[in-house]
C-alpha positions in Angstrom: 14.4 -66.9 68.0 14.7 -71.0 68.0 13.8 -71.0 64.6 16.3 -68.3 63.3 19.2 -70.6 65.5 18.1 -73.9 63.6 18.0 -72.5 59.9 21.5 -71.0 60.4 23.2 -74.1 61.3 21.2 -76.2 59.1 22.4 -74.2 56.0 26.1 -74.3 57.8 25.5 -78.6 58.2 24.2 -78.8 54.3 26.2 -76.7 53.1 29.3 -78.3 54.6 28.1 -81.9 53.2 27.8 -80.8 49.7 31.6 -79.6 49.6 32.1 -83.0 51.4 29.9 -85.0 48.9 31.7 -83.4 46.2 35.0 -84.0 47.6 34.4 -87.1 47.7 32.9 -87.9 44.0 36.8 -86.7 43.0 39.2 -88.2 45.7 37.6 -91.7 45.8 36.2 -91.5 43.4 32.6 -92.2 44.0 30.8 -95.1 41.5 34.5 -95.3 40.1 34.7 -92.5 38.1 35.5 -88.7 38.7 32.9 -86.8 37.7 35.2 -84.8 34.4 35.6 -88.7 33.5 31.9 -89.4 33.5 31.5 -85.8 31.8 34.2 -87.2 29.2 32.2 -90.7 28.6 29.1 -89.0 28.1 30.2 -86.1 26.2 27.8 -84.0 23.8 27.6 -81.6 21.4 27.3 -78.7 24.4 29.9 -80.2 26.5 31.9 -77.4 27.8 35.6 -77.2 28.0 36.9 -78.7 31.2 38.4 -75.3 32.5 34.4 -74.0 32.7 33.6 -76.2 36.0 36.0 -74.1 38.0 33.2 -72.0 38.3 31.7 -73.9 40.7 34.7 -72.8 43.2 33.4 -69.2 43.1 29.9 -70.6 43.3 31.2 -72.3 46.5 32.8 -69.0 47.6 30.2 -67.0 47.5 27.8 -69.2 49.3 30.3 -69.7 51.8 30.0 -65.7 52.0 26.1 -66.4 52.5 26.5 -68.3 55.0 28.4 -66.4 57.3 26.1 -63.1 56.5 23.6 -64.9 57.9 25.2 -65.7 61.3 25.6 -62.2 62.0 23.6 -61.1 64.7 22.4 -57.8 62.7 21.2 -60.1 59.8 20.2 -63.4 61.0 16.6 -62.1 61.4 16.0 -60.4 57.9 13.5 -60.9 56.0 16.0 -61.9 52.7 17.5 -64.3 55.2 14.6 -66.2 56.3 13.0 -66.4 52.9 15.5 -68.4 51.6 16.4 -70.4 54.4 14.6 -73.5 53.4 14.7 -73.4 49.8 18.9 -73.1 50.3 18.4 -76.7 52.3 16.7 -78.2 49.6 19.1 -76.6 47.2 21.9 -78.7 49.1 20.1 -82.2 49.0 19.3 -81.4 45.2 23.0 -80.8 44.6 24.2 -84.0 47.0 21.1 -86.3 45.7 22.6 -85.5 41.6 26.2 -86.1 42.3 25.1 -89.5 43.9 22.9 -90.5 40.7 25.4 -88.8 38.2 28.0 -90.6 39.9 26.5 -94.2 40.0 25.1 -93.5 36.3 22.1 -93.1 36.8 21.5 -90.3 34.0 17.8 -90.2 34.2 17.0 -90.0 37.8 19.9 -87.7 37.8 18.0 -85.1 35.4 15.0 -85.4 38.0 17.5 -84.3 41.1 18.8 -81.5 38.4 15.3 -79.9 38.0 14.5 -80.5 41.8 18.0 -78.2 42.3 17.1 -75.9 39.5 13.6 -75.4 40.4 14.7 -74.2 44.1 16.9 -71.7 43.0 14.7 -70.2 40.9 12.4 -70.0 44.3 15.8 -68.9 46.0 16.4 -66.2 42.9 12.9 -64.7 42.9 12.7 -64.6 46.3 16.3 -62.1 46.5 14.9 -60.3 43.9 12.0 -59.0 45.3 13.9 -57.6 48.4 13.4 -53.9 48.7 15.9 -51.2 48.9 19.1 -54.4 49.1 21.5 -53.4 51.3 25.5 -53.8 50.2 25.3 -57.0 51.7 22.5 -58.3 50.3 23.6 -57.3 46.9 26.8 -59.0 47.6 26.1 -62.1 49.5 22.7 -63.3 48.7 21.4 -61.8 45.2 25.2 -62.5 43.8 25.6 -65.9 44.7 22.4 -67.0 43.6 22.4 -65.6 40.1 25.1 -67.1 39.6 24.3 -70.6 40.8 21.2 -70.4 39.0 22.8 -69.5 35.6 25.4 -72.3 36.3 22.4 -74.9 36.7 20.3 -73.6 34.0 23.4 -74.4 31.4 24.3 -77.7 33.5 20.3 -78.3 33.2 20.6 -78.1 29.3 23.7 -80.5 29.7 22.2 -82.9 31.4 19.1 -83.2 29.1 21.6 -83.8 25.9 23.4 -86.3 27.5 19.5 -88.1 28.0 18.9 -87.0 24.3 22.7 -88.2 22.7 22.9 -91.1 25.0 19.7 -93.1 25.7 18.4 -93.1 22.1 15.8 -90.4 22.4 16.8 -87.9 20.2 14.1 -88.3 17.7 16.6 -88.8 15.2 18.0 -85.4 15.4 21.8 -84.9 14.8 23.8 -83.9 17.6 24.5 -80.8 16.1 20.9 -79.7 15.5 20.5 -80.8 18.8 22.8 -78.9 20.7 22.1 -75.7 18.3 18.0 -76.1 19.9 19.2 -76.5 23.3 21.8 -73.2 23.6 19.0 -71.2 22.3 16.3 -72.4 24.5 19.3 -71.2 26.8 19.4 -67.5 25.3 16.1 -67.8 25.7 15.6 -68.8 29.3 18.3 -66.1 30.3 16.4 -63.5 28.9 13.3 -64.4 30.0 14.9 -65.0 33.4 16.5 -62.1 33.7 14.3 -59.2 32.3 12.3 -57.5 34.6 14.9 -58.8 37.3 17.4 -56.0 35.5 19.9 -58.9 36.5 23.1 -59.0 34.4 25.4 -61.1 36.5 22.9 -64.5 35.4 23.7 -64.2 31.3 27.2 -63.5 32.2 27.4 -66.7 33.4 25.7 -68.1 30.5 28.3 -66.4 28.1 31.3 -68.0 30.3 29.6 -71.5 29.1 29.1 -71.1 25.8 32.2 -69.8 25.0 33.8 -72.4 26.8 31.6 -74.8 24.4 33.0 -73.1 21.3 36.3 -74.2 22.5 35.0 -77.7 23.0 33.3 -77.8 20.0 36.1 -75.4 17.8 36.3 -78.8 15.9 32.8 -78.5 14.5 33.7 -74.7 12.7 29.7 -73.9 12.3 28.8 -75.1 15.7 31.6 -73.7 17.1 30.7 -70.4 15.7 27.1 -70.4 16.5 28.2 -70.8 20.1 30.4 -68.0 20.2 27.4 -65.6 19.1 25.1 -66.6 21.1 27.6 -65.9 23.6 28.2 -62.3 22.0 24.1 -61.9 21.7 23.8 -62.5 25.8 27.2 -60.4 26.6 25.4 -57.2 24.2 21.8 -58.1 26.5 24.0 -58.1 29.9 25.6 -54.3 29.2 22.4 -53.0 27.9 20.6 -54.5 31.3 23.3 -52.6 33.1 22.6 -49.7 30.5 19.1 -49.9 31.8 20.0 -49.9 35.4 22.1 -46.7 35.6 19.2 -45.3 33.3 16.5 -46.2 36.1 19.0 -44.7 38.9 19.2 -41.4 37.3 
């Protein structure tokens, strides 16, 4: 019972320092710079249009959801809860530990906190999979939330590894265009292969908002622009065939 009380307000304490920590990284701003202006200095070829980071408010929403499912007392104790309990902690001190280092400039120790953050939601992700017979909550509250915090942080992932690539000279020479056409389809790729025996079509929907939101950046660069934009209509045809699939399996 001690340990159920302690998890609950430990997600509740982390989760209210990363809205905090972000807070802060635009109203001071921390290092100096906001964090669209640090996105603007080291742009890339996969960049997204600025409007695409409000995502992160529903993100925010939805874990705030989270977190009050598992106060109740009829939830606290399940299984789904528990699992994750942990591995949403570390997901926090991932999240805070990046926006220090992306904020102070520190690009490359600031990859290393982005694959800490995106390795423990894919713990979070498989874990919430795995739960038998979800209830409406846990569709709703814990599967939701996470898919699409995970898709979010796979694309910011691929972001953050181009600005290493564009900006610290190790792109082995490639263009930035070839570049960035590699990394969105490792992208289709990884949502795919993420995705498929999960039946999950909330994670490439999340991976279609970004890319179209990097055609828009990119509608400059026709070709690139337009190789975006399918990929982005490639992973929007995979997410209605997966729900396709998942009436199929009902009936």
């Amino acid at each position: 019972m001690f340990r159920y009380h302690i998890y609950r307000w430990c997600n509740l304490l982390f989760y209210c320092a990363v809205l905090v920590v972000n807070y802060l990284a635009m109203s001071i701003p921390l290092g100096g710079m906001t964090t669209g202006q640090l996105s603007d200095k080291y742009h890339t070829s996969i960049t997204p249009a600025g409007y695409a980071f409000m995502i992160w408010m529903v993100i925010y929403i939805l874990l705030a959801g989270y977190i009050i499912y598992q106060f109740r007392k009829d939830t606290s104790k399940q299984d789904s809860v528990q699992a994750i309990s942990f591995w949403f902690i570390l997901t926090c001190v991932c999240n805070m530990a990046w926006v220090f280092l992306w904020q102070y400039q520190y690009i490359g120790l600031s990859f290393v906190s982005m694959i800490a953050l995106l390795v423990s939601l894919a713990i979070i992700y498989t874990k919430t999979r795995y739960i038998p017979a979800p209830t409406s909550g846990e569709t709703w509250l814990i599967r939701l939330p996470f898919s699409i915090y995970l898709g979010w942080i796979c694309v910011a992932t691929l972001v953050n590894l181009a600005v290493i690539l564009f900006h610290t000279n190790h792109g082995m020479n490639l263009e930035p265009k070839t570049i960035g056409i590699i990394l969105l389809c490792l992208g289709v790729v990884a949502a795919i292969m993420i995705t498929l025996r999960a039946r999950d079509a909330i994670l490439p929907l999340v991976f279609v908002w970004a890319y179209i939101a990097i055609a828009i950046e990119q509608r400059n660069i026709s070709s690139f622009s337009f190789m975006a934009s399918n990929l982005a209509f490639i992973l929007l045809l995979y997410a209605f065939w997966i729900v396709l699939m998942r009436a199929r399996e009902r009936d």
